[in-house]
DSSP file (Angstrom, degrees, kcal/mol; ACC not computed):
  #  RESIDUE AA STRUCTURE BP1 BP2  ACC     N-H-->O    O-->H-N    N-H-->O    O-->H-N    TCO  KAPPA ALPHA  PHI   PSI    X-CA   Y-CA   Z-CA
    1    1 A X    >>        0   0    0      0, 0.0     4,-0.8     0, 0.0     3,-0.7   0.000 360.0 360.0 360.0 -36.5    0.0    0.0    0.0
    2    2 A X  H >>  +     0   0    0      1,-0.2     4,-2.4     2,-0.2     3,-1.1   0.915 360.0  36.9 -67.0 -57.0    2.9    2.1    1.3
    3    3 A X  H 34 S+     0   0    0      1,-0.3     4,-0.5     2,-0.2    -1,-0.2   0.431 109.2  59.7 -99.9  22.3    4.4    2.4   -2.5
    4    4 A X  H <4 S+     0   0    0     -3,-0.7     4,-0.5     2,-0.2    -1,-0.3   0.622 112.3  45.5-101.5 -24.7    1.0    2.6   -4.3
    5    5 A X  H <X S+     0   0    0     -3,-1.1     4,-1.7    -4,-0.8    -2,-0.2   0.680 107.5  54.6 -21.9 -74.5    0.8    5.8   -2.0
    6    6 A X  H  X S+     0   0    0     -4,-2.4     4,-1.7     1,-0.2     5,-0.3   0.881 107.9  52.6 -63.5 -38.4    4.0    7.0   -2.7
    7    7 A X  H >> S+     0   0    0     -4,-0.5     4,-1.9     2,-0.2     3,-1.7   0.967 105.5  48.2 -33.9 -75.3    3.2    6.9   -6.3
    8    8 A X  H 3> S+     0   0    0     -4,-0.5     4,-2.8     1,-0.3    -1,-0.2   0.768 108.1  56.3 -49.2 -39.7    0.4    8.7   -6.4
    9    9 A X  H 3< S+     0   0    0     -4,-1.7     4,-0.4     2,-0.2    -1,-0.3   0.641 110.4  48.3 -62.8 -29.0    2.3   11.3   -4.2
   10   10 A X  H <X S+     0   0    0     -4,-1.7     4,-2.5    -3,-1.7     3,-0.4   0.861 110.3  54.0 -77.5 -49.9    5.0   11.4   -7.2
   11   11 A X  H >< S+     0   0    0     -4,-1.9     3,-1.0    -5,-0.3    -2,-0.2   0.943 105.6  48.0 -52.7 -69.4    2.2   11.8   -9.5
   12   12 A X  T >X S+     0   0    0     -4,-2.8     4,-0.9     1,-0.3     3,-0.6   0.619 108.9  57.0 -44.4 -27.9    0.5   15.0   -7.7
   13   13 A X  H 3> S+     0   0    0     -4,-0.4     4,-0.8    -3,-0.4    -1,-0.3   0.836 112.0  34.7-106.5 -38.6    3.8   16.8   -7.6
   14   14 A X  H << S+     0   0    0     -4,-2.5    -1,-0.2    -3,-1.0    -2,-0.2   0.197 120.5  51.8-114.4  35.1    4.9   16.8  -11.5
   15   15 A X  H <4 S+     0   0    0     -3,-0.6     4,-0.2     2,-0.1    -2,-0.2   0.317 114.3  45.5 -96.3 -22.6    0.7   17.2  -12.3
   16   16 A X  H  X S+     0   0    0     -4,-0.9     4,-1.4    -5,-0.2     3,-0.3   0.782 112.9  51.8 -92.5 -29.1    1.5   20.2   -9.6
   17   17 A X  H >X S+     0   0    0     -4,-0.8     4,-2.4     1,-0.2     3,-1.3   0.979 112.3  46.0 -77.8 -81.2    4.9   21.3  -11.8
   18   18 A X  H 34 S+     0   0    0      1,-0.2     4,-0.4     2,-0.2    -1,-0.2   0.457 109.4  48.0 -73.9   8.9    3.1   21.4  -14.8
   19   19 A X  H 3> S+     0   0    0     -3,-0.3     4,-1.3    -4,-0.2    -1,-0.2   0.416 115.5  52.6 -84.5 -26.1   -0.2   23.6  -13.7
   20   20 A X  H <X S+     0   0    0     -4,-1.4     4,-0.8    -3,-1.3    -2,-0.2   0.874 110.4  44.0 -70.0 -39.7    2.3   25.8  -12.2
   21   21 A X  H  < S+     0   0    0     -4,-2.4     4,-0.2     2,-0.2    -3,-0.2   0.754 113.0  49.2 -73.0 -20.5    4.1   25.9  -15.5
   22   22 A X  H >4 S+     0   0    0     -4,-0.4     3,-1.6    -5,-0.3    19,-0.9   0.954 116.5  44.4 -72.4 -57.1    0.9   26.4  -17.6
   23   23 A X  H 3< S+     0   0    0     -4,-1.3    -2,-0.2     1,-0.2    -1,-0.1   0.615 128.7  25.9 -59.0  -2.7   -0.3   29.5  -15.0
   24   24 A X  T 3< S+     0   0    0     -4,-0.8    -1,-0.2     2,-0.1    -3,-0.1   0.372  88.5 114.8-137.3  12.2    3.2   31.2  -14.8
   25   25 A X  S <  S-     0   0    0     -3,-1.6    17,-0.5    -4,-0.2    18,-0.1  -0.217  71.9-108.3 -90.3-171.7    4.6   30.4  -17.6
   26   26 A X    >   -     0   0    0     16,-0.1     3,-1.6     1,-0.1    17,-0.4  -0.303  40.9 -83.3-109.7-158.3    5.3   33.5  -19.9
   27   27 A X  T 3  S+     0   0    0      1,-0.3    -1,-0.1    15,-0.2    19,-0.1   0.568 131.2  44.7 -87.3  -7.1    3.3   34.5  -23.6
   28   28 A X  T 3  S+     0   0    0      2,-0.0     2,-0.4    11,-0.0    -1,-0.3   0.127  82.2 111.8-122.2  44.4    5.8   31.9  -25.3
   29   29 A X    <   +     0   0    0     -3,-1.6    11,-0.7    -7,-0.1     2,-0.3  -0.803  40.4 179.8-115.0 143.9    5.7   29.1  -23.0
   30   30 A X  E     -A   39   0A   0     -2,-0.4     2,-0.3     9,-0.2     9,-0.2  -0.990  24.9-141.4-133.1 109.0    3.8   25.5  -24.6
   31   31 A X  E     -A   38   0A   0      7,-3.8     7,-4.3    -2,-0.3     2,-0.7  -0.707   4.3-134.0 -98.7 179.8    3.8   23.0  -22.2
   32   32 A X        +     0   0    0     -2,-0.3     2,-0.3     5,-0.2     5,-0.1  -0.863  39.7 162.4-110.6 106.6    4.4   19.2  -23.0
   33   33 A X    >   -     0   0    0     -2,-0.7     3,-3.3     1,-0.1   -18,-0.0  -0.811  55.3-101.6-121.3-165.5    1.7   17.0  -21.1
   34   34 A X  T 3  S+     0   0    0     -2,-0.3    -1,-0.1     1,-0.2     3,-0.1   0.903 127.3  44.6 -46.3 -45.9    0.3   13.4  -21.2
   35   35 A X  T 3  S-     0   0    0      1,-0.3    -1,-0.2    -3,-0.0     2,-0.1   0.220 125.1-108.5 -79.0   6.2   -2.8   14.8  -23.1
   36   36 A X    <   +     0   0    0     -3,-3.3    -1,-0.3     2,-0.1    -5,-0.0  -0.048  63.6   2.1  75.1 178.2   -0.5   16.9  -25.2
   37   37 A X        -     0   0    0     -5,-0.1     2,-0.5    -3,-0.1    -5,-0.2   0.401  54.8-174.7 -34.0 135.5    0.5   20.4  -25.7
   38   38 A X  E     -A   31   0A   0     -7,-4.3    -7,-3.8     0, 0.0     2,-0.3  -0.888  18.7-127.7-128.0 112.5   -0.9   23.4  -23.5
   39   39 A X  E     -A   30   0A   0     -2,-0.5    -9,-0.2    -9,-0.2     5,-0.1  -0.638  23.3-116.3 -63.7 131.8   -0.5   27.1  -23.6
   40   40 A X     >  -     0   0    0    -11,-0.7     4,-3.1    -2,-0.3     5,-0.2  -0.007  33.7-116.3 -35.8 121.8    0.6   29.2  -20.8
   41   41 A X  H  > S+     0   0    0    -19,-0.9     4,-1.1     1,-0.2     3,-0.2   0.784 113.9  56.5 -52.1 -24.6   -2.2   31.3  -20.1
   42   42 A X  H  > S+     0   0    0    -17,-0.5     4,-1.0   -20,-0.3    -1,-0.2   0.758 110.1  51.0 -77.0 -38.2   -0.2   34.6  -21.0
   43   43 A X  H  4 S+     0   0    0    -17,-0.4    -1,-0.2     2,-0.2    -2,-0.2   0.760 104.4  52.5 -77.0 -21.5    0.3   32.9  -24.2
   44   44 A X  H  X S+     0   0    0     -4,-3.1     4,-3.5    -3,-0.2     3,-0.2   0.972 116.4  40.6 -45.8 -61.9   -3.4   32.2  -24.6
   45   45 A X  H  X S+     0   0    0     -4,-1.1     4,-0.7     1,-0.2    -2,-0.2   0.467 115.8  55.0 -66.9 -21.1   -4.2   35.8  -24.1
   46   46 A X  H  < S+     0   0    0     -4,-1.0    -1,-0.2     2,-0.2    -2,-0.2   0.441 108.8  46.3 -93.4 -28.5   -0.9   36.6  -26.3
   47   47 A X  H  4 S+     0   0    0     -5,-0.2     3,-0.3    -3,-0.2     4,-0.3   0.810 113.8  46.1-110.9 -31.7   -2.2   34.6  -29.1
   48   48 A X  H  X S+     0   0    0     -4,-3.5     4,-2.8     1,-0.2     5,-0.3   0.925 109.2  54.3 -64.9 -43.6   -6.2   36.1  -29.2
   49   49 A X  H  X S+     0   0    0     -4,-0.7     4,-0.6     1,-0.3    -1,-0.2   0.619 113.7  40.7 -72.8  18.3   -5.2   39.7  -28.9
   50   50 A X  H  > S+     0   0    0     -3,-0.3     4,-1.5     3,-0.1    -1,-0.3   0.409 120.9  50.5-133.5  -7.7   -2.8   39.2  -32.2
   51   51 A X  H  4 S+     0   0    0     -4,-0.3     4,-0.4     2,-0.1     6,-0.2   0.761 113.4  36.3 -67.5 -23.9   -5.6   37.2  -33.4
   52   52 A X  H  <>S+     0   0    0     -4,-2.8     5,-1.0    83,-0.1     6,-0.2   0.933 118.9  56.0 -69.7 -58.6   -8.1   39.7  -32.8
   53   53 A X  H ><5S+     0   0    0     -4,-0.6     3,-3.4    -5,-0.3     4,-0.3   0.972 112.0  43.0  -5.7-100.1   -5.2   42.5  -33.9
   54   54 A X  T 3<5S+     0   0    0     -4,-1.5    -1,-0.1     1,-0.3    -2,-0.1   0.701 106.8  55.2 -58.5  -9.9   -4.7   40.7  -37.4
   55   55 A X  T 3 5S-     0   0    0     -4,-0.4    -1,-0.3    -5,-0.1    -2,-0.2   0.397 109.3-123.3 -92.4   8.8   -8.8   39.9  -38.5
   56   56 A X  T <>5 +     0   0    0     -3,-3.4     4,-1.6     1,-0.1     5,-0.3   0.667  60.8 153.7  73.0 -10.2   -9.2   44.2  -37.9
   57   57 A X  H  >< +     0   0    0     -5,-1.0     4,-2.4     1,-0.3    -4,-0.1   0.647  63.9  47.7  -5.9 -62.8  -12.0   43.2  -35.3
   58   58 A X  H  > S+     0   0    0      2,-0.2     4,-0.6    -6,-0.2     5,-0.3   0.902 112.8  51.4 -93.8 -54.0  -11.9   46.0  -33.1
   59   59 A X  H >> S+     0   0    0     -3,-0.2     4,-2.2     1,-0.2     3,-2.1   0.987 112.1  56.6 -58.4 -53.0  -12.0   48.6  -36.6
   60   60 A X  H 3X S+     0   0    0     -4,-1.6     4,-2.4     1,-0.3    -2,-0.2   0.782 107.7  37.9 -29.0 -55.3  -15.0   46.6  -37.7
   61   61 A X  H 3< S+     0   0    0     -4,-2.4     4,-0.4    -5,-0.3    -1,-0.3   0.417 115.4  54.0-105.1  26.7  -16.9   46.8  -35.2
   62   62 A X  H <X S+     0   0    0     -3,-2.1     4,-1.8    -4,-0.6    -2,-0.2   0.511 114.8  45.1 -73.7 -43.5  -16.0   50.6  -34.6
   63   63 A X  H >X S+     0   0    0     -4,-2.2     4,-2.0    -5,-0.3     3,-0.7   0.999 111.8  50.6 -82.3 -52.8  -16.8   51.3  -38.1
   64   64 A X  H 3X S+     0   0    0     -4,-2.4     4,-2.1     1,-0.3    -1,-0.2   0.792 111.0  50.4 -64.7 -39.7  -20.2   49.2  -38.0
   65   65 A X  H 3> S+     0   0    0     -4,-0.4     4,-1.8     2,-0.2    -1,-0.3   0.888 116.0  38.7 -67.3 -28.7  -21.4   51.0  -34.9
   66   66 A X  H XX S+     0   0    0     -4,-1.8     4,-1.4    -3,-0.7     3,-0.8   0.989 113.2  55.5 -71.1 -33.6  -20.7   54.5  -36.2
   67   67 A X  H >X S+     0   0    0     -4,-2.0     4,-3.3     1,-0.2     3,-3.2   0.953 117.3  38.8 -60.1 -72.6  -22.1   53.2  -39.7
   68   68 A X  H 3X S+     0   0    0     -4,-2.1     4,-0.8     1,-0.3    -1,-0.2   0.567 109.7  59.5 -43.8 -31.3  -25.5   52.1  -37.4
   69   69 A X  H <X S+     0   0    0     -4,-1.8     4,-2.1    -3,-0.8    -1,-0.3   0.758 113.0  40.0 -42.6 -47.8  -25.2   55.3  -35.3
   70   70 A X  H <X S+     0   0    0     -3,-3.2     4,-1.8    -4,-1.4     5,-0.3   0.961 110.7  53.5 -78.3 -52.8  -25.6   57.3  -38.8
   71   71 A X  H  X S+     0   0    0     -4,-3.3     4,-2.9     1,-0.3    -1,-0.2   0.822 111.1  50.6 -62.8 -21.1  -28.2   55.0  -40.3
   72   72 A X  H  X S+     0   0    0     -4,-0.8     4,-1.6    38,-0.3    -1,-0.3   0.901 112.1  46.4 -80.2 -43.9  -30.5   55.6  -36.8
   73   73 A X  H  X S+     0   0    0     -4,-2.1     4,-1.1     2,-0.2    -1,-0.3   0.837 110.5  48.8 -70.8 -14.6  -30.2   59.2  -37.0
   74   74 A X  H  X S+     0   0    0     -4,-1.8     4,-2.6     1,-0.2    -2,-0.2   0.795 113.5  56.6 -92.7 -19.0  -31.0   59.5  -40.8
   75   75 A X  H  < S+     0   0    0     -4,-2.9     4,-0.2    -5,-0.3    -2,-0.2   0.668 104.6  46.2 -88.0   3.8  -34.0   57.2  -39.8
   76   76 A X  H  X S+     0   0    0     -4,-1.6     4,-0.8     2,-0.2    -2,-0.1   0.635 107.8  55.1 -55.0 -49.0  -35.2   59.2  -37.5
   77   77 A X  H  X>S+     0   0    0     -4,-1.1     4,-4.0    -5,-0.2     5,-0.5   0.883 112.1  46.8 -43.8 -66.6  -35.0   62.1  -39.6
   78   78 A X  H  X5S+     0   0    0     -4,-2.6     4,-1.0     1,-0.2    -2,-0.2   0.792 110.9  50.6 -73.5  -8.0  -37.0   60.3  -42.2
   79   79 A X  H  >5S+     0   0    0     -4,-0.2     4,-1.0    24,-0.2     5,-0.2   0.700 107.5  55.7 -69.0 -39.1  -39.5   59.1  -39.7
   80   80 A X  H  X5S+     0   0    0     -4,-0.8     4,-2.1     2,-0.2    -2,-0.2   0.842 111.5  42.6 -61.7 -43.8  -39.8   62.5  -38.7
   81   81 A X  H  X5S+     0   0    0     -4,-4.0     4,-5.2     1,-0.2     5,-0.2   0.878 102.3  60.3 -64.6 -49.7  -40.6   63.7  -42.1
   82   82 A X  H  X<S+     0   0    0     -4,-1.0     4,-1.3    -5,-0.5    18,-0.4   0.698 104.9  49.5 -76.0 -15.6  -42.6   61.4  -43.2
   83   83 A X  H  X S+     0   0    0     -4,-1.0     4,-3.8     2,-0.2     5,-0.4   0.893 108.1  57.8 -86.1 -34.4  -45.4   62.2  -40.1
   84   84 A X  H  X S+     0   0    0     -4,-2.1     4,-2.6    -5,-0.2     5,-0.4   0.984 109.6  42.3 -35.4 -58.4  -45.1   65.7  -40.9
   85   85 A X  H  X S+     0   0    0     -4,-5.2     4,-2.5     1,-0.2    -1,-0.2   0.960 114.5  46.8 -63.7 -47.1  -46.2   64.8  -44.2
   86   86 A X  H  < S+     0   0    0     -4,-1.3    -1,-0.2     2,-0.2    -2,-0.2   0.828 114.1  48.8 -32.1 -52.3  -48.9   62.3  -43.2
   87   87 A X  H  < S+     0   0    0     -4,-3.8    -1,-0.2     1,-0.2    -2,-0.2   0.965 121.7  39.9 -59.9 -50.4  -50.3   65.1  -40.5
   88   88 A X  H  < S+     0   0    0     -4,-2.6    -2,-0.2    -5,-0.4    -1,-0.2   0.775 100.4  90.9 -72.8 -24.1  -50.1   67.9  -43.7
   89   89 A X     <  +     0   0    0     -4,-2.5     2,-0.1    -5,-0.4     0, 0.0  -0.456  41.3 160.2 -79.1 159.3  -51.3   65.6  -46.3
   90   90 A X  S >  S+     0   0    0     -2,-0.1     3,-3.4     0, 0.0    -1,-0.2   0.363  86.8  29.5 -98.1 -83.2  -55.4   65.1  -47.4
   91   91 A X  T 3  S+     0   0    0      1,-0.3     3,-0.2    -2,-0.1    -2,-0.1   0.650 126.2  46.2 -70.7 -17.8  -55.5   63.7  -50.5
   92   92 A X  T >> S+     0   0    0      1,-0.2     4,-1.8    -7,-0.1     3,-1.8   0.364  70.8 123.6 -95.0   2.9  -52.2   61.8  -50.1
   93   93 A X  T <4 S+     0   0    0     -3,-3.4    -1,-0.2     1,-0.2    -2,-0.1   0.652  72.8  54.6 -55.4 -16.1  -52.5   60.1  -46.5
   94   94 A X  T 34 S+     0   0    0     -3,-0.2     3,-0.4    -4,-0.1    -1,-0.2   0.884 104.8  49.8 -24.4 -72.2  -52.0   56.8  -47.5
   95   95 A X  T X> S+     0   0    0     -3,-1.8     4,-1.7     1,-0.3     2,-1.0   0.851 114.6  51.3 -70.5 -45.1  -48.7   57.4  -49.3
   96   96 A X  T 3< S+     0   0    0     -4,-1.8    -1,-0.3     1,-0.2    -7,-0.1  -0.607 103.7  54.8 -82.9  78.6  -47.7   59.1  -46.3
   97   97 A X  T 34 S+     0   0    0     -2,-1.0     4,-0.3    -3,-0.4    -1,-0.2  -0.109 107.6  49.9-178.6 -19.6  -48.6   56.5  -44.0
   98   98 A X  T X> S+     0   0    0     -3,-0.8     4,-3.3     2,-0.1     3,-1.0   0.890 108.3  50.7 -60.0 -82.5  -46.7   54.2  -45.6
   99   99 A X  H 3X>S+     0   0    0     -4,-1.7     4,-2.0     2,-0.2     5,-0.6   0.908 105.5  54.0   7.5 -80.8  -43.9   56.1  -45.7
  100  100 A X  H 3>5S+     0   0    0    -18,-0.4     4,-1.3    -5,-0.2    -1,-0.2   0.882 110.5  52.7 -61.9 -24.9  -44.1   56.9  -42.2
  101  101 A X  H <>5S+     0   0    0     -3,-1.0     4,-1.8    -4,-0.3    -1,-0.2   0.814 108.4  46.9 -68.1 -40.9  -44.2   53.0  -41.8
  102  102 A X  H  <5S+     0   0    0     -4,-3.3    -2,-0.2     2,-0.1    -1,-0.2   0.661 112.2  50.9 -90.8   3.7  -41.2   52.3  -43.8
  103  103 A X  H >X5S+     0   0    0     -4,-2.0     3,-1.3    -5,-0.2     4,-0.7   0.717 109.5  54.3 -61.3 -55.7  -39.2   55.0  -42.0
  104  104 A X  H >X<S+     0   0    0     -4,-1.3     4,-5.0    -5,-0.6     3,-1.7   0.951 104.4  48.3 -47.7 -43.4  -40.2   53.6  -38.9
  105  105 A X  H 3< S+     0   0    0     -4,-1.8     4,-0.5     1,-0.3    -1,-0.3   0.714 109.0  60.5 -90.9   5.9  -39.1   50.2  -39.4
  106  106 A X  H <4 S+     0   0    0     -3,-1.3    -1,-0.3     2,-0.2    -2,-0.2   0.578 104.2  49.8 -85.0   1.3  -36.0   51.6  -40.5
  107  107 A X  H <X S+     0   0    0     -3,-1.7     4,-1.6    -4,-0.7    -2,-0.2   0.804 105.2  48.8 -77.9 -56.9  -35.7   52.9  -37.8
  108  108 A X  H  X S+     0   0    0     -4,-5.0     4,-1.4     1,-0.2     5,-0.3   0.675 109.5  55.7 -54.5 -22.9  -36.2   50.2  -35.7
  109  109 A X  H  > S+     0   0    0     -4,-0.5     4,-2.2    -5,-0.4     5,-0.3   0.824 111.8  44.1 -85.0 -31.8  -33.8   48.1  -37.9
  110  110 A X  H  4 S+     0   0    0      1,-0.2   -38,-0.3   -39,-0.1     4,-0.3   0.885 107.9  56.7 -97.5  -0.6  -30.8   50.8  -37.3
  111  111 A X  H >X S+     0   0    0     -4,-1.6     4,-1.8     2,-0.2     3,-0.6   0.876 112.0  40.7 -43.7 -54.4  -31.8   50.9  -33.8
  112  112 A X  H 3X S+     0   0    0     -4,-1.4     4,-4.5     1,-0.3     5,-0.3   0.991 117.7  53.8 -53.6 -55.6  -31.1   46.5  -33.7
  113  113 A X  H 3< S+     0   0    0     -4,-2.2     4,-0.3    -5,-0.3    -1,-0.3   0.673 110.4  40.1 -67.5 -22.2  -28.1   47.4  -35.8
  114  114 A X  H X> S+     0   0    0     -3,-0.6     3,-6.1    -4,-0.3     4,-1.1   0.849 115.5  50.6 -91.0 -74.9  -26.7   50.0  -33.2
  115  115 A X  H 3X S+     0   0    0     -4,-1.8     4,-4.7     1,-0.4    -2,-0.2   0.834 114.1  51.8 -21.1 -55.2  -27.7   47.7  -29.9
  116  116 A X  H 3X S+     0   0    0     -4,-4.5     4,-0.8    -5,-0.3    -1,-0.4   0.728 109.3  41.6 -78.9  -1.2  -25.8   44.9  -31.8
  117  117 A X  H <> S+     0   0    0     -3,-6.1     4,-1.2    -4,-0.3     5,-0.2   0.825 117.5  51.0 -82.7 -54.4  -22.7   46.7  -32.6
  118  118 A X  H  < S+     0   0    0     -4,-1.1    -2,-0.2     1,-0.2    -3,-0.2   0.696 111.1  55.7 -50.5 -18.2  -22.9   48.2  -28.6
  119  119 A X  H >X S+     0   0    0     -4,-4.7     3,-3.8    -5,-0.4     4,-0.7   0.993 102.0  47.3 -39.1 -92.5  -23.3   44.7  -28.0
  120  120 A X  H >X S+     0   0    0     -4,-0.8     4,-1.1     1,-0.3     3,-0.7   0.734 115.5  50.9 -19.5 -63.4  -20.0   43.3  -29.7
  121  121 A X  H 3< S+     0   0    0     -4,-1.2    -1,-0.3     1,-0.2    -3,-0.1   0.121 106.2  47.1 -84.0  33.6  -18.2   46.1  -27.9
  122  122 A X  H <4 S+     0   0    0     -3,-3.8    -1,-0.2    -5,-0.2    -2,-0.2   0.075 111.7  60.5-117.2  -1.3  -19.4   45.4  -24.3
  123  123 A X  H << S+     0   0    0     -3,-0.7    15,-0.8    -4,-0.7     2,-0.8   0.934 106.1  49.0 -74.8 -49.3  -18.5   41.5  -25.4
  124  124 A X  S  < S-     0   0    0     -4,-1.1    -1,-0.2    13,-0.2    13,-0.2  -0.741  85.1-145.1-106.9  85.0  -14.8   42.4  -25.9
  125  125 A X        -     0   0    0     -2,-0.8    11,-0.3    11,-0.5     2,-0.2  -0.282  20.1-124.3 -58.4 135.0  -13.1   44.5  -23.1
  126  126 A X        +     0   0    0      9,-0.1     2,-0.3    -5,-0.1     9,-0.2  -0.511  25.8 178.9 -84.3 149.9  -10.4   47.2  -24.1
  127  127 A X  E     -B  134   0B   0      7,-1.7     7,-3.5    -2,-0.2     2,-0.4  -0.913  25.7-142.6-154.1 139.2   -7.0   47.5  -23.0
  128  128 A X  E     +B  133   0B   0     -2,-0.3     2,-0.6     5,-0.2     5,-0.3  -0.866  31.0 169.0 -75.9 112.7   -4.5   50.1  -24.1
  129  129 A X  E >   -B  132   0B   0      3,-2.2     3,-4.3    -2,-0.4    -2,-0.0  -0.948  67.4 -19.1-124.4 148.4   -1.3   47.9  -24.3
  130  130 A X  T 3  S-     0   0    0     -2,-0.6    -1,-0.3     1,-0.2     2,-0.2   0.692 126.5 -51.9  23.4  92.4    1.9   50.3  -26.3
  131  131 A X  T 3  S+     0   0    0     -3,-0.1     2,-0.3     1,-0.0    -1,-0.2   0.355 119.9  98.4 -23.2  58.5   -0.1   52.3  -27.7
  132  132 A X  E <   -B  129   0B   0     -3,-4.3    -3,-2.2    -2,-0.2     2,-0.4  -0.876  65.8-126.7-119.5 156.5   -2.7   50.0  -29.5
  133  133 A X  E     -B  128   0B   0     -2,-0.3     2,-0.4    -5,-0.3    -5,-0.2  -0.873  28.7-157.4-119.9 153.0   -5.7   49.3  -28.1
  134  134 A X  E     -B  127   0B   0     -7,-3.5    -7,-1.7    -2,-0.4     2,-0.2  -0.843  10.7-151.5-136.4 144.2   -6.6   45.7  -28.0
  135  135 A X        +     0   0    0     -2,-0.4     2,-0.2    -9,-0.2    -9,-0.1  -0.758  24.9 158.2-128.7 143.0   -9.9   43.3  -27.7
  136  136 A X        -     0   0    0    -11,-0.3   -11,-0.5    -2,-0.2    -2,-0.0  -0.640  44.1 -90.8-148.7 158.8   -9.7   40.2  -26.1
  137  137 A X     >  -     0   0    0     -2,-0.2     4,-1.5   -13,-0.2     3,-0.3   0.124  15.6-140.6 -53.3 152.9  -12.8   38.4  -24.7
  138  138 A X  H  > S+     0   0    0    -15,-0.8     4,-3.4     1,-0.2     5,-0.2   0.862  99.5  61.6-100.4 -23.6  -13.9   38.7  -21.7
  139  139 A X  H  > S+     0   0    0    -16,-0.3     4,-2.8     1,-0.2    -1,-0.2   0.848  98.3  62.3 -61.1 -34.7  -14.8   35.2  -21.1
  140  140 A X  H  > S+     0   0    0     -3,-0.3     4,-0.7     2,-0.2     6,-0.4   0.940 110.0  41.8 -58.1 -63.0  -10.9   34.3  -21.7
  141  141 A X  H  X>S+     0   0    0     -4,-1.5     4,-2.9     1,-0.2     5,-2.4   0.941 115.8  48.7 -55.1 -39.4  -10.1   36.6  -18.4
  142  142 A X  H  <5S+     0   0    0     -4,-3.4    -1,-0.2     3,-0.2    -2,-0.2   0.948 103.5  54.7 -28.6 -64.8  -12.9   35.2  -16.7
  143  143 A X  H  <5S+     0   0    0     -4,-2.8    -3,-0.1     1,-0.3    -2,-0.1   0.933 121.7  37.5 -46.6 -75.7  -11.9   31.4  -17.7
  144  144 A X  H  <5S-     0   0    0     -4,-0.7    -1,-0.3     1,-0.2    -2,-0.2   0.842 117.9-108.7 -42.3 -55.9   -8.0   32.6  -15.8
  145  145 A X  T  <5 +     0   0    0     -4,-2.9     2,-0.2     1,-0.2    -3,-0.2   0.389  68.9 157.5  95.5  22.0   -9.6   34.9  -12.8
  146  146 A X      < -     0   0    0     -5,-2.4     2,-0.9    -6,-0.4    -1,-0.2  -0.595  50.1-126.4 -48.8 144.8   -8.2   37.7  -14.8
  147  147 A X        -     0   0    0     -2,-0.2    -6,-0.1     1,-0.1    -1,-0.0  -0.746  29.3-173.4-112.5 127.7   -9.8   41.0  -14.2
  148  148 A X        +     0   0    0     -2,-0.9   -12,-0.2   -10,-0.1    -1,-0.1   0.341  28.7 137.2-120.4  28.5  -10.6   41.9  -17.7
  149  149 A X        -     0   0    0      1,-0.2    -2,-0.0   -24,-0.1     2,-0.0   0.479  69.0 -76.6 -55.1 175.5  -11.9   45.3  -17.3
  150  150 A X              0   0    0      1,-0.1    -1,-0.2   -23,-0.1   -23,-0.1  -0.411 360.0 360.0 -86.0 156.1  -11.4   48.6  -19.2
  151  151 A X              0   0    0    -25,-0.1    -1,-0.1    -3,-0.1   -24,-0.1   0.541 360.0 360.0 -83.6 360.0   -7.6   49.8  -18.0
């Protein structure tokens, strides 16, 4: 029993060597286990933001929120217009009622379209790191017990 015990005790101590080397190791550290390779959490975190970095992410969906910003104020505008005309019209209330229905739901669509970009960038927490500013999910800092907050 004694070396069936000691075994196990051998075991825990280079399962404990390599969970120390995956949580401290640094942004280029792979370890080697039984189940194969593992990245070092700094290297996880190392290897999304220059993923994140090379697919333009973080301009996408900068550009797509302002783009959605725009489209909600010019449908608003046209929403706007188009009850005026509806209120002003006799003979035409129809066509302006219509109108004022397809402004509306264009409104409501660049309304979806702004929420879902402000979505996408409440997903992705910023950090300034040399000056670039950098996305990486928040659910990766979570997963570590990183705090993965605005800097």
């Amino acid at each position: 029993m004694i070396p069936a015990l000691q075994g196990k005790i051998n075991q825990f101590q280079g399962d404990s060597d390599l969970a120390h080397q995956i949580v401290n190791g640094d942004a280029n550290t792979v370890v080697e286990t039984a189940g194969g390779p593992v990245r070092s959490f700094a290297k996880v975190i190392q290897d999304n933001d220059a993923a994140i970095n090379a697919t333009g992410l973080l301009g996408e969906v900068q550009s797509s929120a302002a783009a959605a910003a725009g489209s909600a104020s010019d449908a608003i505008d046209h929403a706007a217009a188009a009850a005026n005309a509806a209120t002003n019209a006799t003979g035409a209330a129809g066509t302006a009622g219509t109108a004022a229905q397809a402004a509306n739901a264009s409104a409501l669509s660049a309304a979806q379209s702004a929420m879902d970009a402000a979505l996408s960038l409440s997903l992705f927490p910023t950090r300034i790191d040399g000056g670039r500013i950098t996305r990486v999910p928040s659910t990766t800092y979570e997963f570590f017990g990183i705090d993965g907050g605005s800097p």
